[in-house]
C-alpha positions in Angstrom: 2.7 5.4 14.8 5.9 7.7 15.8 6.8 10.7 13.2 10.7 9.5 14.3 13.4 9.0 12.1 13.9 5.3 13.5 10.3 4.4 13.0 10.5 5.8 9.2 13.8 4.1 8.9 12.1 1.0 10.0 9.1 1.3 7.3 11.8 2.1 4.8 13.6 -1.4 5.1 10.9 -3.7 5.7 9.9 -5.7 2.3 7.2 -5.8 0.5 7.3 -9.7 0.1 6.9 -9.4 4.0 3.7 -7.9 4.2 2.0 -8.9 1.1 1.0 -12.1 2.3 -0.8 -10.8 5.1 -2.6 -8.0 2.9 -3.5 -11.0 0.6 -5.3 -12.6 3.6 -6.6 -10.1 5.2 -8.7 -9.2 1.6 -9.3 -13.1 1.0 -10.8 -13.4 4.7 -13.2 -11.0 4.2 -14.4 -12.1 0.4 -12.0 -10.0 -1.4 -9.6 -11.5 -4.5 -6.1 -11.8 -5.5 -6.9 -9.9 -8.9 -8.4 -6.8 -6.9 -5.3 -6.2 -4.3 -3.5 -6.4 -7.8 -5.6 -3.6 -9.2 -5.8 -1.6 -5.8 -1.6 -2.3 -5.9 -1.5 -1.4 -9.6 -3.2 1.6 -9.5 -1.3 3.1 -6.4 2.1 2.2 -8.3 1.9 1.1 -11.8 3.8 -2.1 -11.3 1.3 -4.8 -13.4 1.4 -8.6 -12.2 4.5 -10.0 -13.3 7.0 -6.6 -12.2 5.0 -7.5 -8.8 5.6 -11.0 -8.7 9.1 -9.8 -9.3 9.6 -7.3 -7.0 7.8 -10.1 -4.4 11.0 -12.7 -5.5 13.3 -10.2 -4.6 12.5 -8.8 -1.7 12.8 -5.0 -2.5 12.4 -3.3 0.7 9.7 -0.7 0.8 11.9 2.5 -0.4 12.7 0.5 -3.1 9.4 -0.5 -3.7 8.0 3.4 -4.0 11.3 4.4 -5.3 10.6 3.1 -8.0 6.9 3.3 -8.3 4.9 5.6 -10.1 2.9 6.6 -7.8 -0.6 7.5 -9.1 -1.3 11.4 -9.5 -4.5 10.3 -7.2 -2.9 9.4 -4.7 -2.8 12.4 -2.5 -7.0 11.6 -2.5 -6.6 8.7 0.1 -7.3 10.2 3.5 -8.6 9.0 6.7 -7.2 6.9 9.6 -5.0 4.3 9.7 -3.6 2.6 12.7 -5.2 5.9 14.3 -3.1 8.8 12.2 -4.8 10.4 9.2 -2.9 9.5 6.3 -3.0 13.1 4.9 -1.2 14.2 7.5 1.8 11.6 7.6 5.2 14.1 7.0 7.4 11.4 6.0 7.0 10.7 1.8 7.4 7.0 2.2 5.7 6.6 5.4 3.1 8.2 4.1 3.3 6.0 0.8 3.1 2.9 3.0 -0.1 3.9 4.7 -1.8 5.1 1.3 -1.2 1.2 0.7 -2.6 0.2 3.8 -5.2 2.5 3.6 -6.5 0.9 0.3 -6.0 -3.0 1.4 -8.1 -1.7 4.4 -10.8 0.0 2.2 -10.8 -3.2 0.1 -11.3 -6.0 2.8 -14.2 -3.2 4.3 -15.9 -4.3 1.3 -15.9 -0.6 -0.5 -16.2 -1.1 -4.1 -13.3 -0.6 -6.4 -14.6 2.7 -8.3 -14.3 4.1 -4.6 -11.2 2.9 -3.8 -9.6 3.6 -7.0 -10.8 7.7 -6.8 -12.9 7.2 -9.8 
């Protein structure tokens, strides 16, 4: 991952509704559910099922997606790598948003219980 401005513009106008389907299968593959990336989702940004399902339909783009988010007060707990940067240490706010997501989907299809992924 680049810390450029064109590779956070990039992040910033890809959907949502783009990469959810492959979160959902990448969880599902490895024995995971549909209900617990909607928790994992939930928690990071509030939005229940149907304001998901919603935002899905419309194809929000992700700085929509966070900007209107409320991003859980937890959140700044999710460290480690991701695509081979630490997530802590990602200078962009939505970049670094985007890869708390990813980070969690990850921990979820690794199998790690929800307690842990959700910073109980």
């Amino acid at each position: 991952m680049n810390n450029t401005n064109n590779h956070d513009e990039r992040i910033s106008k890809m959907t949502f509704s783009s990469v959810y389907p492959h979160n959902l299968t990448k969880v599902m593959e490895k024995g995971r559910t549909e209900k617990e990336l909607h928790q994992i989702i939930e928690w990071l940004t509030g939005y229940d099922d149907k304001t998901l399902q919603s935002l899905i339909n419309e194809k929000v783009t992700f700085d929509k997606f966070f900007q209107n988010a409320e991003l859980n007060p937890k959140a700044h707990l999710i460290n480690g790598v991701i695509c081979g940067y630490r997530v802590e240490e990602i200078q962009n706010p939505l970049t670094q948003q985007v890869r708390y997501l990813d980070k969690l989907v990850d921990e979820l299809s690794k199998g790690k219980t929800l307690d842990k992924i959700l910073r109980k």
